[in-house]
Kinemage of the C-alpha trace (Angstrom):
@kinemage 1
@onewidth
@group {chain A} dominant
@subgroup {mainchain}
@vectorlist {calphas} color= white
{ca unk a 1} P 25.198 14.543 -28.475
{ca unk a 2} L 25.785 10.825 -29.004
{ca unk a 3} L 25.111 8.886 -25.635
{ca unk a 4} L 25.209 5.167 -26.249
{ca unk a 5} L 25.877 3.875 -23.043
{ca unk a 6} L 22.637 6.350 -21.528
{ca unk a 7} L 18.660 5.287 -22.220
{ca unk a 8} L 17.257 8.648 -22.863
{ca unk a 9} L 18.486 11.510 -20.705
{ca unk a 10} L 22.026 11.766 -18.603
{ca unk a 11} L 19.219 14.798 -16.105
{ca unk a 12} L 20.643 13.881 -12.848
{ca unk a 13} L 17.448 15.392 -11.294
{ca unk a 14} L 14.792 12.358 -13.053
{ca unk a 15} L 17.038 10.015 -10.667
{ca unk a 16} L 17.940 11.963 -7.664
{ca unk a 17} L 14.995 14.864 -7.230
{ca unk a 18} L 16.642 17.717 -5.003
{ca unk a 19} L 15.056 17.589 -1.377
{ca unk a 20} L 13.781 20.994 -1.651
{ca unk a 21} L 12.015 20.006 -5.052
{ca unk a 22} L 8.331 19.953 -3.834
{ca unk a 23} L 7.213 17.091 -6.341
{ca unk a 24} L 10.097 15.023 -4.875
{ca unk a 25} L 9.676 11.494 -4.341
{ca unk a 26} L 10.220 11.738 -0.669
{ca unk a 27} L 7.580 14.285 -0.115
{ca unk a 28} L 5.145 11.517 -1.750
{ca unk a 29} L 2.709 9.088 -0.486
{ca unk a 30} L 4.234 6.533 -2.241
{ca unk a 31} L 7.352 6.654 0.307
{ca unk a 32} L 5.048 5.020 2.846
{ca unk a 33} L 5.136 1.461 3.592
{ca unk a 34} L 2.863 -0.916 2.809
{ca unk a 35} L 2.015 -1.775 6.740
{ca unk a 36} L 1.344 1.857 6.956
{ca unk a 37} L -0.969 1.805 4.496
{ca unk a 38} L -2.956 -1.178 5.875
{ca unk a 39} L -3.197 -0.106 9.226
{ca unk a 40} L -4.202 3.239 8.001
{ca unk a 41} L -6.899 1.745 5.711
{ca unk a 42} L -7.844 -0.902 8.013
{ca unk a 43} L -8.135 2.168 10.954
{ca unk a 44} L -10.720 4.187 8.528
{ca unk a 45} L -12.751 0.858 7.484
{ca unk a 46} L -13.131 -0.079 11.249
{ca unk a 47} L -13.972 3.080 12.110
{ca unk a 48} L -16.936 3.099 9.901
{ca unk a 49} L -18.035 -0.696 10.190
{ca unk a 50} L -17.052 -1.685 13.852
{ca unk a 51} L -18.970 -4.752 13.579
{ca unk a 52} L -15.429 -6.004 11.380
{ca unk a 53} L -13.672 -5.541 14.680
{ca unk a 54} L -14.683 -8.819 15.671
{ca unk a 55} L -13.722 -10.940 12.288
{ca unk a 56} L -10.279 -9.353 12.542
{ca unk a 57} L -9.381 -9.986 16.014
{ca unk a 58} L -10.659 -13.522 15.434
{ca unk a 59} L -8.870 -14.180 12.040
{ca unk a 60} L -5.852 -15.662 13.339
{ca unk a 61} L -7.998 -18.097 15.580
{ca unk a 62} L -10.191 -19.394 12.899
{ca unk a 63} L -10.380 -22.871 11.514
{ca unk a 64} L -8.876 -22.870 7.984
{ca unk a 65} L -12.398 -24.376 6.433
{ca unk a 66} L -13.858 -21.265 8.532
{ca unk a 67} L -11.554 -18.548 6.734
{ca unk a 68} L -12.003 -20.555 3.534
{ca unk a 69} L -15.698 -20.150 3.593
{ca unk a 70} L -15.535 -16.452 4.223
{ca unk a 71} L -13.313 -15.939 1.041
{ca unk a 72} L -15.741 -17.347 -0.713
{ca unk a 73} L -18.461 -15.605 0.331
{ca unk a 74} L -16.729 -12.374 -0.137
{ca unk a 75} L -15.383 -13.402 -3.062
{ca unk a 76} L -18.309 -13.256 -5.680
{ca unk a 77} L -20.037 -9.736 -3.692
């Protein structure tokens, strides 16, 4: 079968998975947004170093040459 016009495959279920498929897309991790995914990483690194607490309340108040300085430090760990 000669499809010119198709790259591949014309299988309807690589580009729309049934729901009830269990490896489809939507029952994935990779469905999540990436602000879920930072405050759910942030949550777990906070929760074992609360000292960070501090620097990321205080981020948005920080002098730019402040901030600056800390990405460098962190930078070459």
């Amino acid at each position: 079968m000669n499809t010119p016009d198709r790259i591949r495959t014309c299988d309807l279920r690589f580009r729309k998975p049934t729901p009830e498929n269990p490896k489809s897309l939507s029952n994935q991790d990779v469905t999540k947004t990436g602000k879920t995914d930072l405050a759910e990483n942030l949550a777990l690194i906070l929760a074992e170093h609360p000292e960070l607490e501090q620097i990321v309340l205080a981020w948005p108040r920080l002098p730019e040459n402040i901030k600056a300085g800390i990405k460098v430090l962190v930078q070459y760990l």
